[in-house]
N, C-alpha and C positions, 0 to 999 in steps of 0.2 A: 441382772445388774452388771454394768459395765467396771472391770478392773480400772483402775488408775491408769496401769502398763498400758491395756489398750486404746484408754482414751486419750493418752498424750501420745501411743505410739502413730508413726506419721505413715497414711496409709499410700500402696505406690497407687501411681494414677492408672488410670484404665489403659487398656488395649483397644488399640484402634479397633473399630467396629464399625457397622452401618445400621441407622433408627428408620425405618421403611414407615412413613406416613401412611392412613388410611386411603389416601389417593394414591398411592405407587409412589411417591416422592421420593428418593433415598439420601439419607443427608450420612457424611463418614464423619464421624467423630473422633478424632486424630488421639494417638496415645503416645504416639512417639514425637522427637524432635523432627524426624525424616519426612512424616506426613502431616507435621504442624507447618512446616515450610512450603510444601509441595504436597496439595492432597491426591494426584495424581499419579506422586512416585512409587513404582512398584516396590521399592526394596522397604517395608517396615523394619524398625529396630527393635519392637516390642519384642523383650523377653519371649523365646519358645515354652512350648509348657515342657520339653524336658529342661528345660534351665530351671524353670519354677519350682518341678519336682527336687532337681539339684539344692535349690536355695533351700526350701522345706527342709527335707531331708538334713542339711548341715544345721538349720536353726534349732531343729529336736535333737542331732547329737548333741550339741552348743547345753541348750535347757540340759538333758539326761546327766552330761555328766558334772554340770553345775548341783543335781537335784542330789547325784550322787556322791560328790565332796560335802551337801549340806546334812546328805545320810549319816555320813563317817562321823562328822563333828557331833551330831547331837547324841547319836550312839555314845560316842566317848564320854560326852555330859551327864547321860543317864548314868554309863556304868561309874563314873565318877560318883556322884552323886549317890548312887545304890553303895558304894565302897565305902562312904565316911560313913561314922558311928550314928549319926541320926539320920541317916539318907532315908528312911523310912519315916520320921517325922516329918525332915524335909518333902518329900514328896505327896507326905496326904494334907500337906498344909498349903504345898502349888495345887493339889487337886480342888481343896476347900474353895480357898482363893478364886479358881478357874471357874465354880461351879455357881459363882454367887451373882454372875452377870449374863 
């Protein structure tokens, strides 16, 4: 099943490439502005795969320490929660609740 995030998130376009027909044909299928213009110009602007790796890399730190602020807070919720006089009722009645759907 597809996330919501990822079915609204907006995918980049391809990397210029070449589709080689069964007859030897070769058609370039442009990814950049440079070779949408000019499919002959040497210089592509497509993204390198060390930039990709770059982008990756920053989008998981990005996620990580998002995941890690939503760590902090529900820890705090818990131990909250465990600290008041019926935090034990409290929690086997979210379990109850949890378990009935």
């Amino acid at each position: 099943m597809v996330s919501t995030t990822e079915a609204t998130r907006p995918r980049p376009p391809l990397h210029c490439h070449w589709v080689q027909e069964p007859d030897g044909t070769r058609w370039l299928v442009p990814g950049c502005m440079s070779r949408l213009h000019d499919a002959d110009a040497d210089a592509c602007t497509c993204p390198t795969l060390a930039q990709q790796l770059e982008d990756a890399q920053g989008e998981r730190d990005q996620a990580q320490r998002a995941y890690s602020g939503l760590r902090a807070w529900t820890d705090a919720i818990i131990a909250a929660v465990n600290d008041h006089p019926d935090g034990k009722k409290i929690m086997k009645g979210a379990a109850d609740r949890a378990s009935c759907c």
